[in-house]
C-alpha positions in Angstrom: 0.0 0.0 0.0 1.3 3.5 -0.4 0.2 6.5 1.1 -1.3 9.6 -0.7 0.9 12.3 -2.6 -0.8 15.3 -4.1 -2.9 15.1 -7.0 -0.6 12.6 -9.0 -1.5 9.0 -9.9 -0.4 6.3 -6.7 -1.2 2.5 -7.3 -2.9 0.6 -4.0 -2.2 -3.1 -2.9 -5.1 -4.4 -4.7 -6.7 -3.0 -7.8 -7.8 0.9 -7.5 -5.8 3.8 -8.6 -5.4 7.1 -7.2 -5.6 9.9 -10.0 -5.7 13.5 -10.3 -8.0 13.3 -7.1 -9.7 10.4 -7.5 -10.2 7.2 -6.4 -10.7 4.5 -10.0 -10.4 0.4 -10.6 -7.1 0.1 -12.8 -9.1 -1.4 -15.4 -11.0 2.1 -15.7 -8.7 3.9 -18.7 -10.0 7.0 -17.7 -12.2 9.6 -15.8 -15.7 9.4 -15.9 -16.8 6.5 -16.8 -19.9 5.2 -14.9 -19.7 2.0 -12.9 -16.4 2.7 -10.9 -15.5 4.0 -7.4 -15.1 7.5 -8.0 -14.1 9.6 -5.1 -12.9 13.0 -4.3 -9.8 12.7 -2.5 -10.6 14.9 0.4 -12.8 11.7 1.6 -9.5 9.5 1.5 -7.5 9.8 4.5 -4.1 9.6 4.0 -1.8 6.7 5.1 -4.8 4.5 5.8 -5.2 1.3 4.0 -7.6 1.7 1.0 -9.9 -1.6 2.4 -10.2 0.8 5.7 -11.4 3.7 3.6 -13.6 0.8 1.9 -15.1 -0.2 5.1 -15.6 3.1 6.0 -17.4 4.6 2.8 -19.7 1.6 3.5 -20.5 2.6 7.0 -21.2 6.3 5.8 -23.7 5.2 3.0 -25.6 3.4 5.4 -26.4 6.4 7.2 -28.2 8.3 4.2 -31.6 8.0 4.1 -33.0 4.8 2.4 -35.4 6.5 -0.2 -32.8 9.9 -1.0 -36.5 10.9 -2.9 -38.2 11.4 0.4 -37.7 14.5 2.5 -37.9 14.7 6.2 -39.9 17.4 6.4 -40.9 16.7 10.1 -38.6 18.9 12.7 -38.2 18.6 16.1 -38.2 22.1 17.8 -36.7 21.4 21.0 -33.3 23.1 21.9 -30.3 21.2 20.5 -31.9 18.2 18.5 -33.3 18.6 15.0 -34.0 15.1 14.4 -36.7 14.7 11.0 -38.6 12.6 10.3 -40.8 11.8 7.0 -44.3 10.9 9.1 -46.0 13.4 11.7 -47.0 10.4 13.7 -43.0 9.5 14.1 -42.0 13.0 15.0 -45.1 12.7 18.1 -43.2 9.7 19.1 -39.8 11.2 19.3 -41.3 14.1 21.0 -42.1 11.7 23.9 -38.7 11.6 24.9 -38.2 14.8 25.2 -41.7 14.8 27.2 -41.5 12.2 29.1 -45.3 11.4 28.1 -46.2 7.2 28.4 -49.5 7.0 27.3 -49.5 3.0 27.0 -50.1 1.7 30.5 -50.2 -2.0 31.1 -53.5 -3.2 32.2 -52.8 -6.3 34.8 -53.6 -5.6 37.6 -50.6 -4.2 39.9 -48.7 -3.3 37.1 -47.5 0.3 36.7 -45.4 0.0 33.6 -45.7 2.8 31.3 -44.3 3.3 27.4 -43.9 6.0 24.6 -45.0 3.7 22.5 -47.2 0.8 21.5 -45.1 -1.5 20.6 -43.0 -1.4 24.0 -46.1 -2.1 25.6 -46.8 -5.3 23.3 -43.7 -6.5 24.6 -44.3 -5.5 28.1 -47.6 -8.3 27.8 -45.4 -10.9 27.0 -43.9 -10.9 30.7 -47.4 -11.5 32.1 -48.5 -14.2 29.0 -45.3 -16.1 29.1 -45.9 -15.7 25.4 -42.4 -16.8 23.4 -42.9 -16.2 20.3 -39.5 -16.3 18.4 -38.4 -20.1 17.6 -35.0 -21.4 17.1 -35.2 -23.6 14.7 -31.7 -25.3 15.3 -32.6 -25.9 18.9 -36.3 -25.6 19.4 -35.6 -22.5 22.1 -38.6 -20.1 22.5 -37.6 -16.5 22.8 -39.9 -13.5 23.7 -37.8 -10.8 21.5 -36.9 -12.1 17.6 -33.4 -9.8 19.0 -32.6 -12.1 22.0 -33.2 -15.0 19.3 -31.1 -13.2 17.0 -28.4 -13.1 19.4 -29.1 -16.6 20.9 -28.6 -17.7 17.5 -25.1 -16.9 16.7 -23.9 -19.6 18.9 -25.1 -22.1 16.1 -22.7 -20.7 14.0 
């Protein structure tokens, strides 16, 4: 691997191409041609490996919104958050934290657990039903959450 020099052309380990800025596949002759990794060169960081920068582009494309065509239009107005949101109903929700509002109340009797929202208190009820209804099917385990089955599950691997 070699580290980043200017604007000249540097050659990775494996088979991308710095040039004139950018990031290319060395099969790629030359700049633009669609269906290549084309960066600007002020998202590389210099003297890290290129898989790295890789692993890291990946991580920041997951954090852009699933449908780009779809604007959060939803605000939230309290001091020092600004979270959007694309639904009304989701922004409500968010607001709870801020609010501290539960409006889901478990009904058995000498219970005084509270949510934000309705599906926290679906999963509340399963305490009191005993209700388990995530199966694993490597080991015929029950679980109440499909994410404790998730994580049970990795142990089969």
């Amino acid at each position: 691997m070699m580290t980043l020099k200017g604007d000249h052309m540097t050659t990775f380990a494996d088979d991308h191409t710095l040039y004139g800025g950018h990031m290319m596949p060395h099969q790629s002759p030359s700049l633009p041609y669609p269906g290549f990794l084309y960066l600007s060169s002020s998202h590389l960081i210099q003297g890290q490996s290129l898989e790295k920068q890789k692993s890291n582009i990946k991580t920041q494309s997951r954090q852009f919104q699933k449908n780009p065509g779809t604007l959060k239009t939803y605000t939230c107005t309290y001091q020092d958050c600004g979270k959007s949101y694309t639904k009304p109903s989701h922004l409500r929700i968010h607001e709870r934290k801020h609010t501290g509002e539960k409006p889901y109340k478990c009904n058995v009797k000498g219970c005084t657990w509270k949510f934000p929202r309705s599906d926290e208190l679906n999963r509340h009820k399963r305490r009191h039903s005993g209700e388990r209804p995530y199966l694993c099917t490597k080991c015929n385990r029950n679980f109440a959450r499909s994410d404790h089955l998730k994580q049970h599950q990795r142990i089969h691997r």
